[in-house]
BALUMDREN-611015 format. One record per residue: residue in three letters; x, y, z of N, C-alpha, C in turn. Coordinates in steps of 0.05 Angstrom, whole numbers, padded with zeros to 5 digits, always signed. Example, Ala and Ser with C-alpha at 12.3 -4.5 7.8 and 13.67 -1.06 7.14 Angstrom:
ALA+00264-00114+00156+00246-00090+00156+00264-00066+00156;SER+00257-00045+00142+00273-00021+00143+00258+00001+00157;
end
This chain:
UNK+01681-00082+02249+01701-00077+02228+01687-00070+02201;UNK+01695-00053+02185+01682-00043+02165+01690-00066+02144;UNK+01669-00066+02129+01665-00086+02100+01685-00078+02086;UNK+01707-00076+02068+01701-00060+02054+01712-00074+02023;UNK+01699-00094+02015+01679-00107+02005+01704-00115+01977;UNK+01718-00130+01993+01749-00138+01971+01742-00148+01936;UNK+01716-00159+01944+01697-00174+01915+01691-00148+01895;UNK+01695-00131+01901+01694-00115+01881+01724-00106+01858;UNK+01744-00116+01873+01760-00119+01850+01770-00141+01840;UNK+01746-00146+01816+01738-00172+01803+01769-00174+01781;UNK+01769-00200+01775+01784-00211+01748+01775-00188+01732;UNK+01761-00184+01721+01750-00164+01698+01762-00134+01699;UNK+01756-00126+01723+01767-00098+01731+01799-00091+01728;UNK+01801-00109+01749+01845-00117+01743+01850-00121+01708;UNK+01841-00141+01708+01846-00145+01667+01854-00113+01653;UNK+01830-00110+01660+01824-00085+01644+01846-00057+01655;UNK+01848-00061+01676+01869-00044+01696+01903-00049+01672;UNK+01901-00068+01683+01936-00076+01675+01937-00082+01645;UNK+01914-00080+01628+01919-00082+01593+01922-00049+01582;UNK+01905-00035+01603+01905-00002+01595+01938-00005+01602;UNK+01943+00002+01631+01975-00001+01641+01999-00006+01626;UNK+01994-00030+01610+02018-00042+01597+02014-00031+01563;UNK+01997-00013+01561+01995+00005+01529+02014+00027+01522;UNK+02022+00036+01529+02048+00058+01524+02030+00078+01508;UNK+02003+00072+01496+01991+00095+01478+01968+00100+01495;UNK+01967+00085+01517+01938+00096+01530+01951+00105+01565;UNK+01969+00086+01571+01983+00098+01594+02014+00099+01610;UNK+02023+00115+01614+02058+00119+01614+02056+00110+01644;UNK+02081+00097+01653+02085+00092+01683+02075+00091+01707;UNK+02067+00108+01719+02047+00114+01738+02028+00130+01742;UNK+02022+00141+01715+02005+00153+01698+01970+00141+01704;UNK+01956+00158+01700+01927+00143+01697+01917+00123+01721;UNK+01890+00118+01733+01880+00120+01746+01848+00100+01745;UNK+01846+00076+01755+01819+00062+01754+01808+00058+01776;UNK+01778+00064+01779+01771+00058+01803+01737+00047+01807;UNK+01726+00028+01829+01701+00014+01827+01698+00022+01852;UNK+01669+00023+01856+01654+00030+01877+01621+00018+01872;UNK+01615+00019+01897+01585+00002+01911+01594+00011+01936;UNK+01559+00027+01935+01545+00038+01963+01573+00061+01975;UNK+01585+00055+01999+01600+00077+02010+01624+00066+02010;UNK+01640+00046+01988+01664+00037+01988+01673+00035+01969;UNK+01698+00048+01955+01709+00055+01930+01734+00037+01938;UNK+01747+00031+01910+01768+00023+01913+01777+00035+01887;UNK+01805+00054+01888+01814+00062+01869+01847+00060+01866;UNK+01860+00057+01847+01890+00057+01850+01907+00074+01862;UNK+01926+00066+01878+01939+00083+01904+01969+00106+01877;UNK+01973+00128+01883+01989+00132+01885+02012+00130+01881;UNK+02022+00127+01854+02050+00123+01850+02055+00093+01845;UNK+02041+00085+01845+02027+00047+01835+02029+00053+01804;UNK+02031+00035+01791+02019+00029+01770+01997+00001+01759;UNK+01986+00016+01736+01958+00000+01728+01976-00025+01714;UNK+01994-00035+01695+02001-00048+01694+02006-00077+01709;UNK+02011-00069+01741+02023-00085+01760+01987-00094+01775;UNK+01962-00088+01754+01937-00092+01772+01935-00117+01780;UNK+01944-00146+01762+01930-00174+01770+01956-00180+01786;UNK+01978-00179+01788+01995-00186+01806+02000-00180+01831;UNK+01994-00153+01838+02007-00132+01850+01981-00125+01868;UNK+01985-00118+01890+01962-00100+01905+01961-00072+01909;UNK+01956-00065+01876+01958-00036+01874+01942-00010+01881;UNK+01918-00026+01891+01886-00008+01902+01887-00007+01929;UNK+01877+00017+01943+01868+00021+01968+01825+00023+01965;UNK+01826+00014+01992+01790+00025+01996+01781+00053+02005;UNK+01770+00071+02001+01759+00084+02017+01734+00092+02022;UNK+01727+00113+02040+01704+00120+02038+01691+00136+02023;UNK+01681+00126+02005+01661+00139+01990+01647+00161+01994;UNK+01641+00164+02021+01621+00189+02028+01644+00209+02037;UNK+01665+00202+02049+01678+00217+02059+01702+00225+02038;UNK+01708+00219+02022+01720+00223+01997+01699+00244+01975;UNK+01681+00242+01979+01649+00261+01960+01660+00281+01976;UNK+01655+00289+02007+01656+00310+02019+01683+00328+02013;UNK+01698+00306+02013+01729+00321+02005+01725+00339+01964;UNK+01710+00323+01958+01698+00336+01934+01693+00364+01928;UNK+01669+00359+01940+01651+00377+01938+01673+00403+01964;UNK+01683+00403+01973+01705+00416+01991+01695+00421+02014;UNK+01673+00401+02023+01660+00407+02046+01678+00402+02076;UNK+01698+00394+02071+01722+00381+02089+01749+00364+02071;UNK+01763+00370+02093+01793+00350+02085+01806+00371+02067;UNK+01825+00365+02039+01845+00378+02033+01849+00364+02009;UNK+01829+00355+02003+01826+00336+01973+01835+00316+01978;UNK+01856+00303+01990+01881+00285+01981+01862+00262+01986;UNK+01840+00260+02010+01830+00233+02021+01845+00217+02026;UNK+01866+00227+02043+01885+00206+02062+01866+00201+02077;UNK+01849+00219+02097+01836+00208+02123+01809+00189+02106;UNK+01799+00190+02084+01781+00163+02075+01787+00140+02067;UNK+01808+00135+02079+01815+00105+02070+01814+00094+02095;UNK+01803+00072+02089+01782+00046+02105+01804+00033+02114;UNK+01833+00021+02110+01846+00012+02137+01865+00028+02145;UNK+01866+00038+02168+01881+00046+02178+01909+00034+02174;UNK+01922+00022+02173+01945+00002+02173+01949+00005+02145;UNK+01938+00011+02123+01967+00006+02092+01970+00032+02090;UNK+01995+00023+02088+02003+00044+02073+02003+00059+02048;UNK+01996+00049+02037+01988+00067+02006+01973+00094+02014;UNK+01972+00113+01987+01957+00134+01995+01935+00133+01968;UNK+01909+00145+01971+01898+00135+01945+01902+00161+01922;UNK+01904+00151+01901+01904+00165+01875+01896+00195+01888;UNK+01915+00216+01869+01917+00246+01876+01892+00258+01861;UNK+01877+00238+01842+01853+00242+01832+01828+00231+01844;UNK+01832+00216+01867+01820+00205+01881+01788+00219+01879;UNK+01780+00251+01886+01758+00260+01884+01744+00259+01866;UNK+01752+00266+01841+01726+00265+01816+01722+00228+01809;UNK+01740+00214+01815+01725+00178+01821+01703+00192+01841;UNK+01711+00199+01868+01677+00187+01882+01662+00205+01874;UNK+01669+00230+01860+01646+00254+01857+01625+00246+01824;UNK+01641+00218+01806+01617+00212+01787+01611+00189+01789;UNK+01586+00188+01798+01568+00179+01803+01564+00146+01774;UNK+01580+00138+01777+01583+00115+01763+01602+00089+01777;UNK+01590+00064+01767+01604+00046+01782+01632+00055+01779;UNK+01636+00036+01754+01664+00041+01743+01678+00063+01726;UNK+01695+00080+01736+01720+00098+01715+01740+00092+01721;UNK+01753+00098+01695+01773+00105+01692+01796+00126+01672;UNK+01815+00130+01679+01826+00154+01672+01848+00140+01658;UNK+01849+00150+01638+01883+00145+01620+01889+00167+01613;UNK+01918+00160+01605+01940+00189+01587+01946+00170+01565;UNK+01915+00182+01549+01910+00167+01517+01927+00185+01511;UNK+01953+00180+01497+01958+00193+01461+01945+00203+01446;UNK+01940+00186+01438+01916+00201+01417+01893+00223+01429;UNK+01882+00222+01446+01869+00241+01464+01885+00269+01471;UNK+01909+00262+01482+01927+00281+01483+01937+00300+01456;UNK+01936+00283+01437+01949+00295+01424+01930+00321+01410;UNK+01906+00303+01401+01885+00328+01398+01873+00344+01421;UNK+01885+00336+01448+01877+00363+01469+01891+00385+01474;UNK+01923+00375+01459+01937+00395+01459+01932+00418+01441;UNK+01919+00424+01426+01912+00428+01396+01891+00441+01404;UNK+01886+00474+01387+01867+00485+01385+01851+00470+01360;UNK+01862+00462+01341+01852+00459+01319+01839+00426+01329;UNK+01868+00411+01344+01852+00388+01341+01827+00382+01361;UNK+01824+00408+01382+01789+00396+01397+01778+00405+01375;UNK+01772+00420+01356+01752+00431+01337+01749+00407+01324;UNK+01763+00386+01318+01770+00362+01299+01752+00341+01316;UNK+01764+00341+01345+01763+00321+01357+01721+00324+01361;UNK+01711+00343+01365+01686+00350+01367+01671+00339+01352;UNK+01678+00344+01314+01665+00324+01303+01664+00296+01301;UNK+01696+00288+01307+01702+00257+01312+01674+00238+01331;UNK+01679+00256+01357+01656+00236+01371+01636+00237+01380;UNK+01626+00261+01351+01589+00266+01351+01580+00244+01356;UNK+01551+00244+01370+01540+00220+01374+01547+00210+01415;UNK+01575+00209+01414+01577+00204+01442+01572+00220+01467;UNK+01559+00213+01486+01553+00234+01508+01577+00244+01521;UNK+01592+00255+01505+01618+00274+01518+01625+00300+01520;UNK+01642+00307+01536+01646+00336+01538+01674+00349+01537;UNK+01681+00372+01538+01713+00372+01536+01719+00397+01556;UNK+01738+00386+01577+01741+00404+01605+01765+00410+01602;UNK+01769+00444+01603+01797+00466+01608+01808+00441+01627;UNK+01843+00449+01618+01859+00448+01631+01851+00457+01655;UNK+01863+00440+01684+01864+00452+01705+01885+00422+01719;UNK+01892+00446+01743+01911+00420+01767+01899+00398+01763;UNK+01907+00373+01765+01897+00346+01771+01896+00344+01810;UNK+01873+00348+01813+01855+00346+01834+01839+00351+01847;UNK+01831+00371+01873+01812+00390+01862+01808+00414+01837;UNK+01829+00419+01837+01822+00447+01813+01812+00430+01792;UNK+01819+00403+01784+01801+00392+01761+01778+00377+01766;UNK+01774+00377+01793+01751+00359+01803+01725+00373+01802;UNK+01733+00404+01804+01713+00429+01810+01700+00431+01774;UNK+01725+00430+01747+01724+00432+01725+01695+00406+01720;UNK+01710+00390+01729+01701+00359+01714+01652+00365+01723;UNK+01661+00368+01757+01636+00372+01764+01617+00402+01753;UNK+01635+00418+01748+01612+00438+01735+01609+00443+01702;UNK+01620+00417+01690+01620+00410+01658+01607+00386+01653;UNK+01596+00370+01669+01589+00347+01665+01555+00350+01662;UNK+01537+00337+01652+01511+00329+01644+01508+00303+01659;UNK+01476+00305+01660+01470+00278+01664+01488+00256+01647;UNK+01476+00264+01625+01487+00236+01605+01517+00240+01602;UNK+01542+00251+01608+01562+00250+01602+01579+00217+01606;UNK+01589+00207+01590+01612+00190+01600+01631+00189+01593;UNK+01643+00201+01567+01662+00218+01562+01669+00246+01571;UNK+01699+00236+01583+01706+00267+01596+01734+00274+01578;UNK+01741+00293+01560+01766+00293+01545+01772+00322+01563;UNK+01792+00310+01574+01808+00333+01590+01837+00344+01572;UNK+01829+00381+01572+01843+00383+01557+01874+00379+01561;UNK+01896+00385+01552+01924+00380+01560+01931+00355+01584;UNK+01914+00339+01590+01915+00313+01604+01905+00288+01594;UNK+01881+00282+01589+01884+00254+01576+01851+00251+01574;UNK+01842+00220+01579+01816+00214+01575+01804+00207+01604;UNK+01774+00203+01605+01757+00200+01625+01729+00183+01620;UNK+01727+00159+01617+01706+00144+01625+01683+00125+01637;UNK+01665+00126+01636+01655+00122+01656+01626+00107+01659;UNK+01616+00088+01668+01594+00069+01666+01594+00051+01682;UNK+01567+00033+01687+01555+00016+01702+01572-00010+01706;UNK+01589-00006+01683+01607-00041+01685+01626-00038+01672;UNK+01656-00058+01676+01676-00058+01669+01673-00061+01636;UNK+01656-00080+01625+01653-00079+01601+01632-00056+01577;UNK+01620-00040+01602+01605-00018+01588+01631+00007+01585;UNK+01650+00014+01600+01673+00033+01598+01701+00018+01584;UNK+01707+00003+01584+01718-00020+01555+01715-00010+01530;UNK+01688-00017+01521+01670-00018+01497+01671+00018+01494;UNK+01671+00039+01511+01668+00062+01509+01704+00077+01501;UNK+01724+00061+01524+01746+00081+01513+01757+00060+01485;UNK+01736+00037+01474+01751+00032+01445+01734+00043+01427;UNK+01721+00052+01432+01702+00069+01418+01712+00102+01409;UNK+01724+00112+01432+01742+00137+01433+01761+00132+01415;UNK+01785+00116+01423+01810+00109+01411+01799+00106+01389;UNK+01781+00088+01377+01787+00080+01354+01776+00109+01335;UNK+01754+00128+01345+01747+00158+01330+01772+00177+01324;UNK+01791+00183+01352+01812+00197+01355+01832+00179+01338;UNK+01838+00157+01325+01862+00144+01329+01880+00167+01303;UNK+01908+00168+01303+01922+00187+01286+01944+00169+01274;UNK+01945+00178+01243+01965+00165+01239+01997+00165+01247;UNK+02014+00148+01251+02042+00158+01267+02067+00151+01248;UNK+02074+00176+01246+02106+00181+01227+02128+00162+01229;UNK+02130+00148+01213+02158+00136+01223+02177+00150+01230;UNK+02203+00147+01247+02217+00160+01243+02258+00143+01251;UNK+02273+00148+01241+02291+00124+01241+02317+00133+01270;UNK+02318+00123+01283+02344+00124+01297+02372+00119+01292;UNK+02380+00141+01278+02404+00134+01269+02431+00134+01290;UNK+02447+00117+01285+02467+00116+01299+02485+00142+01312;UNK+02484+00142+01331+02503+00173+01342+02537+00169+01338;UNK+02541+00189+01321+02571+00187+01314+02581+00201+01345;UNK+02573+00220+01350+02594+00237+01375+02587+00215+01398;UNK+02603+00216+01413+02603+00208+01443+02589+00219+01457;UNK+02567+00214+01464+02549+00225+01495+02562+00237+01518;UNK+02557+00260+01533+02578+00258+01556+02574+00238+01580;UNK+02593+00234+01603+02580+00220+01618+02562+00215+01625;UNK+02550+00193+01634+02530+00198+01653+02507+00191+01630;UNK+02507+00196+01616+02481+00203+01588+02489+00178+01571;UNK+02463+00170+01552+02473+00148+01523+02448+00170+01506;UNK+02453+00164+01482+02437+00171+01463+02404+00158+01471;UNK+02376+00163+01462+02356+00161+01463+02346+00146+01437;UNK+02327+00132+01443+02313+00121+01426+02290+00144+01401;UNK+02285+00165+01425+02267+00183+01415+02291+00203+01393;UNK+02319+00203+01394+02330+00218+01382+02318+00247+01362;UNK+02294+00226+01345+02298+00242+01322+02276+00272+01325;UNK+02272+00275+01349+02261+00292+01358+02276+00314+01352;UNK+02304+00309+01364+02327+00335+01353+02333+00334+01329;UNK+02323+00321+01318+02328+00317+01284+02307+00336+01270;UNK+02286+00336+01276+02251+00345+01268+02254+00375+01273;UNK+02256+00389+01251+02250+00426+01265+02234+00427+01285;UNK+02205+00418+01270+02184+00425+01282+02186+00403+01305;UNK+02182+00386+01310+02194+00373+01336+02203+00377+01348;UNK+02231+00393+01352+02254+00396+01371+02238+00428+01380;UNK+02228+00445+01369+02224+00471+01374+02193+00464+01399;UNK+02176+00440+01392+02161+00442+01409+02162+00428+01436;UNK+02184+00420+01426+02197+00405+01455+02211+00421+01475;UNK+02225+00434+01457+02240+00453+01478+02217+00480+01485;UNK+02193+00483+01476+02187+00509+01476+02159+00508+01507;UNK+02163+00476+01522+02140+00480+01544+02127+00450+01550;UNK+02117+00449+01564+02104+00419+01560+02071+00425+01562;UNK+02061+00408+01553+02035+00396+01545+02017+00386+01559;UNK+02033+00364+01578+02006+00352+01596+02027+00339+01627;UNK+02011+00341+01646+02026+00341+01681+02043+00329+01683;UNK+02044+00302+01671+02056+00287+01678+02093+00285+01659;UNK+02081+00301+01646+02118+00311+01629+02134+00328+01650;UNK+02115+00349+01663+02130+00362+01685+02134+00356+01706;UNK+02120+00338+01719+02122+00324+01735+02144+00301+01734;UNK+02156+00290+01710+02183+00275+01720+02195+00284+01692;UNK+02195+00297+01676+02221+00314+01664+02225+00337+01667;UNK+02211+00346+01681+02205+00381+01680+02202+00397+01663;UNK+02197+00427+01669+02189+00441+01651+02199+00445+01623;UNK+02186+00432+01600+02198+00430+01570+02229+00412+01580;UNK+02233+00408+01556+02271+00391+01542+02281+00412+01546;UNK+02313+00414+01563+02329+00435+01564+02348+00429+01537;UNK+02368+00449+01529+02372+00442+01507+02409+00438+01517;UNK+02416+00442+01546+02439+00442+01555+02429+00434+01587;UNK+02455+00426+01602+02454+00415+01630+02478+00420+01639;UNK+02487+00445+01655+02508+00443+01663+02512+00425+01685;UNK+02485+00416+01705+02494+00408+01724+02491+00376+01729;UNK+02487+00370+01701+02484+00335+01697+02468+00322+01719;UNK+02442+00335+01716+02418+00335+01737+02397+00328+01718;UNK+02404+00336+01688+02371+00332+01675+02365+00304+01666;UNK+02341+00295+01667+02336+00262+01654+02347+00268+01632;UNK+02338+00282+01611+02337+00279+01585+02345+00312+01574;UNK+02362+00309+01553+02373+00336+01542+02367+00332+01510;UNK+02352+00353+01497+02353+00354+01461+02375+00374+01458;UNK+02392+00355+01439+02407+00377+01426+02403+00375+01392;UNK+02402+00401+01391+02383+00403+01366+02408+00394+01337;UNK+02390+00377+01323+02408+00367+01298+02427+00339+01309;UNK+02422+00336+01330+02437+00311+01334+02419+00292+01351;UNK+02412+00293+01373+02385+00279+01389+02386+00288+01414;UNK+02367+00270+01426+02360+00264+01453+02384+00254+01472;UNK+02397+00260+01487+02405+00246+01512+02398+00247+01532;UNK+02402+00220+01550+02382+00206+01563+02393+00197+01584;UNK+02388+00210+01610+02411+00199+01629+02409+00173+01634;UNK+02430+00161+01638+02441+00135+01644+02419+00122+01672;UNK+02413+00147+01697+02398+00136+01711+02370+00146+01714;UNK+02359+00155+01684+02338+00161+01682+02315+00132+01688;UNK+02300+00142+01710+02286+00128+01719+02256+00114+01696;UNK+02244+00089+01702+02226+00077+01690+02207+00104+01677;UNK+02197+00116+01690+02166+00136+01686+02186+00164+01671;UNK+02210+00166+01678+02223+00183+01659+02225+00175+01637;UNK+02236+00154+01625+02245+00138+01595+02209+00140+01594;UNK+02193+00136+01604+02164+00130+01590+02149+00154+01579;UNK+02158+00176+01598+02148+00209+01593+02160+00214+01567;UNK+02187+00211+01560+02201+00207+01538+02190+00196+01506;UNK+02186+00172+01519+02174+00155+01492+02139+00170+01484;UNK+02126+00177+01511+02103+00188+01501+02100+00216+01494;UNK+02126+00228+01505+02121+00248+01485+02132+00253+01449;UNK+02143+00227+01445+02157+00227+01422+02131+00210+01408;UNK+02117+00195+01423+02087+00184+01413+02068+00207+01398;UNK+02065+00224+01417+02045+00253+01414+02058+00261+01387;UNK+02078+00264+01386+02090+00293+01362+02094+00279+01335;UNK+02089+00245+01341+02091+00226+01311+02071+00237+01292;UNK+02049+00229+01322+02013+00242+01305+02011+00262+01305;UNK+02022+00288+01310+02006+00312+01306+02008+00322+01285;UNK+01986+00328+01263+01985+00334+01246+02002+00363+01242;UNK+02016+00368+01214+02030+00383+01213+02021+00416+01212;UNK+01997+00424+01212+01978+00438+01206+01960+00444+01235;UNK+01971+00432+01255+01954+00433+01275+01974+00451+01298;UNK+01967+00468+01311+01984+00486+01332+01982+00474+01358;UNK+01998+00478+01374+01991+00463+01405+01995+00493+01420;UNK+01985+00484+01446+01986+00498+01474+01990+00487+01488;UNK+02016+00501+01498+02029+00478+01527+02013+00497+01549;UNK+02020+00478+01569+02005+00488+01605+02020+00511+01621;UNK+02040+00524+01605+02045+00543+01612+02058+00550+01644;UNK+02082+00566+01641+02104+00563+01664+02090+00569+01695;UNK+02062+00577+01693+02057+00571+01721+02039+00551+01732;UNK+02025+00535+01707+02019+00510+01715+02032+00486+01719;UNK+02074+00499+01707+02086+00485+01712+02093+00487+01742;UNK+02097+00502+01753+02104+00517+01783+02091+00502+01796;UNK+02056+00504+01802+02040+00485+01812+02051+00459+01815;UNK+02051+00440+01791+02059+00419+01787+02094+00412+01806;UNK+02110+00427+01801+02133+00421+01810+02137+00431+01836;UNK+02112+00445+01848+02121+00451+01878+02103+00438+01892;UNK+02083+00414+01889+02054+00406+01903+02074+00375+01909;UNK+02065+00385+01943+02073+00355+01952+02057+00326+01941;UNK+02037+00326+01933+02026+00304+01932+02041+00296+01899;UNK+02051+00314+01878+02075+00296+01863+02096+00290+01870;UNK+02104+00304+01889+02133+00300+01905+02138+00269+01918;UNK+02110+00265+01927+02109+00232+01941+02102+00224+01909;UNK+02093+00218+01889+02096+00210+01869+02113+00203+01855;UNK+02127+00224+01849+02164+00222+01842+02179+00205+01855;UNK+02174+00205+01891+02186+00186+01905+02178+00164+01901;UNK+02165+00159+01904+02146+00128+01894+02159+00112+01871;UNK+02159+00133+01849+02168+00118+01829+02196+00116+01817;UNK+02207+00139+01834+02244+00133+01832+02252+00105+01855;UNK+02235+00100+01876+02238+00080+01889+02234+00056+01877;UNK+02208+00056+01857+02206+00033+01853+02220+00010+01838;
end
């Protein structure tokens, strides 16, 4: 029977799992991704799990390390590394990022959908910003691409020896080291360079009636904000907005199908059975547009990286995952 060596996901690791998890500025719902490995056995978060649920919950699968590299490097398999997981019998499937964990070569990473990271990756101006912010740290900053191989291929032909910062653009952060407390000490090190200041902004009471089905949003004042409401409706930013609200805020719904609708000058509505990781895509993207400086331009991922995203089975079991849960 293969080892596959349960002592590696220590008190420390989980801690650190489920304090990222339960941040709303470093990770939304089922968002983001931690994973430990020694010798040829990785254990990384399954799939439509969340990091939050790490010390309670049995949210990690094992796999093979070597055979998860190969899926890397595209020497076999189909990226996903269903067939490298070490028991046959669970069910879980491991993280859709599963390859670039075994392909860097460090004990411990992990991946969040920092805010603050995001918000200057969305931003031509703000990587130029973000560059000087974390002179000094061994980091790099990798194009947009798919979350999996297409970014696994990015991550491995941008990386240096010394890299442990990975700022992925229109997705989030990436780091990486010998111990739970050497990648800790590294993404508060990030956060605290990137951190942005955040706008207040007030929720005022909705005089009109919502139509069925819908209540007003907390994020409202999005449709309040010119510049807010126009970049909301004009595309989305990073995977996981399209991935459970889809492409950009519609600004109408005839078929009372959408999570969330801006109507401009009055707010957000929010369907009634908008699911957990929907209300969270919501709040984080109303997080992003607090801090973005007014002076700074964004680039969304554009309608065929939304296509990708909304036609790739491995978010499809994602979506399911987390409307089930």
């Amino acid at each position: 029977m293969i080892d596959v060596k349960p002592e590696l996901l220590t008190a420390e690791f989980r801690a650190l799992s489920a304090k990222l998890g339960q941040d709303p500025l470093q990770v939304q719902g089922p968002g983001g991704n931690t994973s430990i490995k020694e010798g040829d056995v990785m254990w990384i978060k399954a799939s439509g799990t969340e990091l939050a649920n790490a010390v309670k919950t049995n949210i990690f699968v094992a796999v093979d390390r070597k055979a998860s590299l190969s899926e890397a490097r595209e020497e076999t398999g189909d990226g996903s590394c269903k067939t490298a997981i070490l028991d046959p019998e669970i069910y879980l499937r491991p993280s859709i990022e599963t390859t670039f964990h075994a392909a860097l070569d460090h004990k411990v990473v992990v991946h969040t959908h920092s805010v603050a990271t995001i918000t200057h990756g969305i931003s031509p101006e703000g990587r130029e910003i973000l560059k000087q912010k974390l002179e000094g740290l061994p980091f790099v900053l990798v194009p947009y691409a798919k979350p999996g191989l297409p970014l696994t291929r990015l991550i491995l032909a941008t990386q240096r020896p010394e890299t442990r910062v990975f700022i992925l653009q229109n997705h989030g952060l990436l780091c990486c080291g010998a111990s739970v407390a050497e990648v800790t000490s590294l993404i508060e090190d990030v956060e605290r360079r990137l951190s942005l200041p955040a706008r207040d902004f007030v929720c005022k009471p909705k005089k009109p009636t919502p139509p069925s089905g819908y209540g007003w949003a907390e994020q409202s004042w999005l449709a309040r904000d010119a510049r807010a409401s126009h970049i909301a409706l004009s595309g989305t930013y990073y995977p996981d907005h399209t991935v459970f609200l889809g492409p950009a805020l519609p600004e109408k719904d005839e078929t009372g199908s959408a999570p969330a609708v801006l109507v401009k000058g009055e707010g957000v509505l929010l369907s009634l059975d908008a699911t957990d990781s929907q209300r969270a895509m919501l709040r984080c993207l109303s997080n992003v547009l607090r801090r973005l400086p007014e002076d700074w331009n964004v680039e969304a991922i554009g309608a065929e990286a939304e296509a990708e995203l909304l036609n790739w089975d491995a978010e499809k079991y994602r979506q399911a995952l987390a409307k089930n849960a």
